[in-house]
N, C-alpha and C positions, 0 to 999 in steps of 0.2 A: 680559529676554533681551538678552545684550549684543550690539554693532550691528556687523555683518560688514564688513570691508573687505578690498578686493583688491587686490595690490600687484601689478604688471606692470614686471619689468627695475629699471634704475638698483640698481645692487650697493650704493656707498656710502649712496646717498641711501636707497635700501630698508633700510639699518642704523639711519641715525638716524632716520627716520619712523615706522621699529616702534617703536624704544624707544619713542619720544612718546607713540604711541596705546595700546601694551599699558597704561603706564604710565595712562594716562584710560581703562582699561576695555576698548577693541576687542579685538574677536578678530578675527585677523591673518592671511591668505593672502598668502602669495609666490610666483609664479612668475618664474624665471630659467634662461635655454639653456643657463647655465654650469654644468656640473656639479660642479666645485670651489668654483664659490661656493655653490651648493645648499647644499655642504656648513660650511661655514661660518657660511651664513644659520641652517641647520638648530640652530646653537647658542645662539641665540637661544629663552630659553624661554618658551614659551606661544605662539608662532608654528609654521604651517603652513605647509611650504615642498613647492614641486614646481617640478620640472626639465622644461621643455620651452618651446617656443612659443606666446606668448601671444597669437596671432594664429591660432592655430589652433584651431575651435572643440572638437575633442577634451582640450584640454588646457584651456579653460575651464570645459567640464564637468566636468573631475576637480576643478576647483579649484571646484564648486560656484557656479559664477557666477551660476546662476538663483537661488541666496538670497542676495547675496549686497548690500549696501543701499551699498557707494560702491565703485566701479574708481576707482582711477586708477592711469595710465601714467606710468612714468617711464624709458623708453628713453633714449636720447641721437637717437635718429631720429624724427623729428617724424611722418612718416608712416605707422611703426610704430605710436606712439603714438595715432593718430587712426582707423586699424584696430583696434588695440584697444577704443577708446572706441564706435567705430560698433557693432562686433560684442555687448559689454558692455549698449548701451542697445536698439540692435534688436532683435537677437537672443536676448536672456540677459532681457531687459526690467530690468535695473539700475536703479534710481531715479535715484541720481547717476552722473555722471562727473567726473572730475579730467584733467585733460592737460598733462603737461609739452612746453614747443616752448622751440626756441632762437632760434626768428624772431619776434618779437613781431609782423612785419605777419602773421601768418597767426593771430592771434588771432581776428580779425573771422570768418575761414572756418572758423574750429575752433567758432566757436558755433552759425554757421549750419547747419552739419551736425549740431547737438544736443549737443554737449558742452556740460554744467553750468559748469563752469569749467575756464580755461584760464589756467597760470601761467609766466612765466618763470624762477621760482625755487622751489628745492625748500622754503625759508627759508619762505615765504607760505603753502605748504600746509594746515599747520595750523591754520593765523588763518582761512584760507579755510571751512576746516570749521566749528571754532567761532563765526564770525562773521556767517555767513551761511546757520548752522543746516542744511546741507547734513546733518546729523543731526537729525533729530526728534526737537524739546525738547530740545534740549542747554543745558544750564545757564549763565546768563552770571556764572556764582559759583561757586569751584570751591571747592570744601573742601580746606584744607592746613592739616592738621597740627590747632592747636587753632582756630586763624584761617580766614578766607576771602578768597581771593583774587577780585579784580571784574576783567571783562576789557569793554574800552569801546572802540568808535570815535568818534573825535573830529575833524571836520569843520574846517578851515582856511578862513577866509572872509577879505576885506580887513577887519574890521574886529577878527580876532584880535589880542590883544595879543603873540603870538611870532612873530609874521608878519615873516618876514625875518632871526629871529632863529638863530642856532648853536645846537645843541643844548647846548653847553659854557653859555651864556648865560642860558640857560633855570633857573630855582629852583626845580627839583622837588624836594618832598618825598622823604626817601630811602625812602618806602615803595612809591615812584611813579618805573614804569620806560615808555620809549618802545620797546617791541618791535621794531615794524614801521613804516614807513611806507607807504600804497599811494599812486601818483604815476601818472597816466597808464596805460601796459602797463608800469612797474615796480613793482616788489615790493622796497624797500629797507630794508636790516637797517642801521640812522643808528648814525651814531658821533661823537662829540664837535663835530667839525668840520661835520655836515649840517646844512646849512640848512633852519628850514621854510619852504615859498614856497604863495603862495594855490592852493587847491583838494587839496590835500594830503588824506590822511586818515590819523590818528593812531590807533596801537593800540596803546591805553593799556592795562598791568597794574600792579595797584594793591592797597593793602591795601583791604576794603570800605569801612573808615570813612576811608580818603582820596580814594577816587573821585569824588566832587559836588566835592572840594577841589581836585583835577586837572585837570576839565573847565573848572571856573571859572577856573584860572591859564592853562590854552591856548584856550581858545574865547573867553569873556571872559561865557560867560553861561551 
């Protein structure tokens, strides 16, 4: 049975996070108060879209929230957002939550209240989920095409050999991409010019048979 998730607000971001997820399987609820973007969402195929307030628990019952196995928020209001999650894991008993905030200090108090994870970029979301299995048994090897692709975190220590180094600098295999970086309360999508600096953590995508090749050129072991 494929694994329920629930999307709360962010118009654009709820556009390219369904693709994501449809695309790996989820089936997809959206709620948004906009009734023009409803409509728009609603064109999005194999997504379940409804119009109203996600912070009201009538409208989380139509969006089936008591099955429903990850919320997450992605308002532009941090406070929305954390209403949402509260009501989601209290009340609906939601396994996971997600929470988008624009204040990274209120990270710390978005976990204390029970949210699963708390991001400042819509970018990290899905790394969040496959990384940290926020899905149960979620594969760390996706099947593409005739190949498999390996998705890996890789750990920045002082004794890494790219330690300080630019991404441009770096000799990565061309089967071997840096996604993500996570950095403190950032969430950074690195570009030629990013630096790696100790305590970092890399999220490596890679072909399978280059992944042990990947780890060994950034970790050094």
């Amino acid at each position: 049975m494929n694994k329920k998730i629930l999307l709360v607000g962010g118009f654009r971001k709820a556009i390219s996070l369904t693709d994501s997820l449809i695309k790996k399987g989820y089936k997809v609820t959206i709620i948004n108060e906009d009734y023009e973007k409803c409509l728009q969402l609603a064109k999005i195929k194999g997504v379940t879209v409804i119009n109203g307030d996600g912070t009201k628990p009538y409208i989380l019952e139509e969006a089936d929230a008591d099955s429903t196995d990850i919320a997450i928020a992605l308002t532009s209001d941090d406070a929305t957002n954390l209403i949402v999650s509260e009501l989601c894991k209290k009340k609906y008993f939601v396994p996971k939550t997600v929470a988008l905030v624009g204040d990274p200090d209120k990270t710390d108090f978005f976990h204390k209240m029970g949210v699963n994870s708390v991001v400042c970029a819509i970018s990290a979301i899905t790394s969040i989920i496959e990384q940290n299995a926020i899905v149960e048994q979620i594969s760390k090897s996706i099947p593409i095409g005739d190949g498999r692709v390996s998705i890996a975190e890789v750990e920045i220590d002082n004794n890494s050999p790219v330690l300080d180094k630019k991404l441009w600098e770096i000799n990565l295999p061309k089967e071997v991409i840096i996604g993500c970086i996570l950095r403190s309360n950032q969430n950074i999508i690195p570009k030629g010019d990013t630096r790696i600096i100790c305590g970092d953590t890399l999220i490596v995508i890679s072909s399978a048979d280059k992944e042990n090749e990947a780890i060994l050129l950034l970790a050094g072991k």
